[in-house]
Backbone bond lengths (Angstrom), bond angles and torsions (degrees), N, CA, C in turn:
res aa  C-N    CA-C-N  psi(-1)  N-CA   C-N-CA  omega(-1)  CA-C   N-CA-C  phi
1 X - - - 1.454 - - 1.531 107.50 -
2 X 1.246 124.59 136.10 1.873 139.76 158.40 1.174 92.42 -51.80
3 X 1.452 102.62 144.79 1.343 137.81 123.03 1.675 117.08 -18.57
4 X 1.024 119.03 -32.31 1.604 132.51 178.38 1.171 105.34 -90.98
5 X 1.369 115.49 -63.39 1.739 126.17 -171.42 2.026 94.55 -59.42
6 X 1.151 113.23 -41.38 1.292 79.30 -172.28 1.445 122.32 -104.44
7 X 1.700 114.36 18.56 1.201 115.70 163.48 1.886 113.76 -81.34
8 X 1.054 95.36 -17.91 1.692 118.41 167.43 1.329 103.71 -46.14
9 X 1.339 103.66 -80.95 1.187 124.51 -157.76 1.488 106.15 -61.39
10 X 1.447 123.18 -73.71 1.176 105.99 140.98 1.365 154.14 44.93
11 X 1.141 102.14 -93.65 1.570 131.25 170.42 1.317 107.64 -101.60
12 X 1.443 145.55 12.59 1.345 144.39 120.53 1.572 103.40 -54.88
13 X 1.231 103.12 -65.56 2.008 99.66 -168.81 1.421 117.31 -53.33
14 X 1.228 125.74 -20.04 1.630 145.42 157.21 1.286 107.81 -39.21
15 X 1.435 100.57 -61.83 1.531 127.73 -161.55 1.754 98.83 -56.29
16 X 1.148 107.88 -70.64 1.235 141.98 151.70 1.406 100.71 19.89
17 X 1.583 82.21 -86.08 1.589 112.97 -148.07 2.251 99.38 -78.10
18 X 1.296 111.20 -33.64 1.048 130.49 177.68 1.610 102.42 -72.47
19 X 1.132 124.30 -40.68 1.574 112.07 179.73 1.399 104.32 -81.91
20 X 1.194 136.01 16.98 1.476 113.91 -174.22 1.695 106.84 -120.92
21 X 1.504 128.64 128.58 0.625 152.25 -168.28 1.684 136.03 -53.73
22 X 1.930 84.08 -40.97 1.475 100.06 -168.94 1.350 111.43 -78.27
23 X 1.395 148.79 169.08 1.137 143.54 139.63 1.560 135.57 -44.04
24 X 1.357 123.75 125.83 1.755 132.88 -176.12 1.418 100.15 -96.35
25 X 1.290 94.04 131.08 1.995 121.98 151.76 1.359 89.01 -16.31
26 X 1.823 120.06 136.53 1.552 110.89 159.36 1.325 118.36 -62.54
27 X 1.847 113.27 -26.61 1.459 109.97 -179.13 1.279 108.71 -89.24
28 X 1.305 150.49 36.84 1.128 157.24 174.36 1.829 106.79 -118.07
29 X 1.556 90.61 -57.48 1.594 99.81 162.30 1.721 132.39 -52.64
30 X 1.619 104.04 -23.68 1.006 111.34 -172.22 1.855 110.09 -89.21
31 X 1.575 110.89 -39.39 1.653 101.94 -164.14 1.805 74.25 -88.39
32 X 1.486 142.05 -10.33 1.669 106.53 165.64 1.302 113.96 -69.07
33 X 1.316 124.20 -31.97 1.885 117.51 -178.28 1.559 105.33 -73.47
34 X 1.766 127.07 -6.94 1.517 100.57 -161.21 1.982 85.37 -105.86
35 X 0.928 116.03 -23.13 1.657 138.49 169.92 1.658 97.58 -57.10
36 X 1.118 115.49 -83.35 1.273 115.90 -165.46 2.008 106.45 -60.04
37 X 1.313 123.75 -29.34 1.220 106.31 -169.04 1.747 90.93 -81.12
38 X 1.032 129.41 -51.40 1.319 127.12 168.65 1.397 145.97 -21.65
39 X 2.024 106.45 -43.47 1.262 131.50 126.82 1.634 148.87 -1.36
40 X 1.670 73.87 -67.59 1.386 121.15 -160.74 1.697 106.41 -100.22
41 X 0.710 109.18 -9.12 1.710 120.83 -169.48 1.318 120.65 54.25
42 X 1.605 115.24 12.15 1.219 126.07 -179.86 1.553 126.51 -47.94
43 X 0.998 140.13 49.28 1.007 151.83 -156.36 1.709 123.84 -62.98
44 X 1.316 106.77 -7.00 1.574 118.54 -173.99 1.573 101.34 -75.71
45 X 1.495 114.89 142.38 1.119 129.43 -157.31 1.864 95.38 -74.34
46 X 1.332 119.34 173.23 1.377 124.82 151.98 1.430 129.47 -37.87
47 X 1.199 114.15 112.19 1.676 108.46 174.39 1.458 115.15 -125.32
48 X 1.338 131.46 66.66 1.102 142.15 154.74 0.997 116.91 -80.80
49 X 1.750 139.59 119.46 1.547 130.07 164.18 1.720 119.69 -29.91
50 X 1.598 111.30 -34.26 1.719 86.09 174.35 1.292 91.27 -126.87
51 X 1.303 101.66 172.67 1.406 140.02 -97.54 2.058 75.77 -116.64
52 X 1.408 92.45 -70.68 1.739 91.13 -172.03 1.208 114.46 -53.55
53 X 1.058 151.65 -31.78 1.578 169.80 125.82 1.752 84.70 -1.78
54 X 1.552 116.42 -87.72 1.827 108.76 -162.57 1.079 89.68 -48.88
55 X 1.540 130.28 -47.65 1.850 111.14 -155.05 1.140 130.44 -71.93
56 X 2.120 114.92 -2.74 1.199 111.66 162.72 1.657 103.69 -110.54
57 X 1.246 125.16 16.74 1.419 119.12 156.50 1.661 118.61 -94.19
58 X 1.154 107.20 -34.87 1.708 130.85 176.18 2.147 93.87 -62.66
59 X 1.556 106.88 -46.46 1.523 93.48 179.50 1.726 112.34 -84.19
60 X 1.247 128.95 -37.55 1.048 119.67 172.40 1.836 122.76 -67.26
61 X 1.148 121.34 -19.04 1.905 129.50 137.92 1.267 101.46 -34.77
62 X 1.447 125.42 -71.45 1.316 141.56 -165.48 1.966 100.28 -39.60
63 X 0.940 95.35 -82.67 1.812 109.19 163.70 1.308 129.14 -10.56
64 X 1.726 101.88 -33.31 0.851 120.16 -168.60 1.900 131.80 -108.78
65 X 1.284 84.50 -8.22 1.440 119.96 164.30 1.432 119.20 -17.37
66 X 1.464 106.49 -78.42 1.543 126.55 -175.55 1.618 117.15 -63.59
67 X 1.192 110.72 -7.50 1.568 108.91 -159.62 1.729 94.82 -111.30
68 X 1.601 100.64 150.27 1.657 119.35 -172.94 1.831 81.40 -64.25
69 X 1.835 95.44 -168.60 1.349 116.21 163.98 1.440 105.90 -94.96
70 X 1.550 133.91 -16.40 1.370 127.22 -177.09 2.013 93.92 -87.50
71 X 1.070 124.72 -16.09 1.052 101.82 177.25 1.694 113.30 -103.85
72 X 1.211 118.81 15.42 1.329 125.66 -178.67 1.443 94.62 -92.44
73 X 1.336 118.77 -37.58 1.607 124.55 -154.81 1.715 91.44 -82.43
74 X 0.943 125.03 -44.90 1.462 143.31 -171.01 1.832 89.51 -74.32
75 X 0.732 137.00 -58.55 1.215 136.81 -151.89 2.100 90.54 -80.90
76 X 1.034 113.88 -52.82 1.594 116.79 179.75 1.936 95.97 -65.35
77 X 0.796 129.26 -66.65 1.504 125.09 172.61 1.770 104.72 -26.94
78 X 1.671 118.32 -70.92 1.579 105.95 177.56 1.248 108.22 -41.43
79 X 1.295 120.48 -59.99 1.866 131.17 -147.68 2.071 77.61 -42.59
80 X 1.043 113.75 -83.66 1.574 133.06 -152.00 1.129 101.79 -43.86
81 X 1.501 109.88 -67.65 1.824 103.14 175.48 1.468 115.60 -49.62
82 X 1.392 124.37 -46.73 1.691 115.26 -174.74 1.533 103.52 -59.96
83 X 1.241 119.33 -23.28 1.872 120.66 -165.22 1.741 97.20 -90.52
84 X 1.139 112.86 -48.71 1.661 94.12 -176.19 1.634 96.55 -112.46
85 X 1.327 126.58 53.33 1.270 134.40 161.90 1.901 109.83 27.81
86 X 1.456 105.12 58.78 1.277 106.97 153.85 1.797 144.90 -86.06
């Protein structure tokens, strides 16, 4: 897959995940925010008013450490397709 094809793709699974209504697993919710900021080069720390909330977004970042941005994007693309079986 390009560099193109999988910013595509990508940003369909965004789409995805952003158009849907229902509520996500917190741990489902959680490796998509440490994937997608990773992606994304989002680099700004946790800002939730409490505290345990950053410390399992601040650890799942952590997780996320070792991995490029092509494999964050690739890796958030599986998460979505395996969850709503695309």
């Amino acid at each position: 897959m390009t560099d193109e094809e999988l910013d595509i793709a990508f940003q369909e699974a965004v789409n995805v995940v952003n158009s849907c209504e229902e509520p996500f697993p917190a741990d489902f919710l959680l490796r998509l925010y440490a994937y997608y900021k990773k992606a994304t080069h989002n680099i700004d720390p946790p800002s939730s008013r409490k505290a345990l909330i950053n410390a399992f977004k601040a650890n799942a970042l952590f997780q996320t450490r070792g991995i490029s941005v092509r494999e964050a994007k690739e890796k958030y693309i599986d998460l979505v397709n395996d969850y709503f079986n695309l």
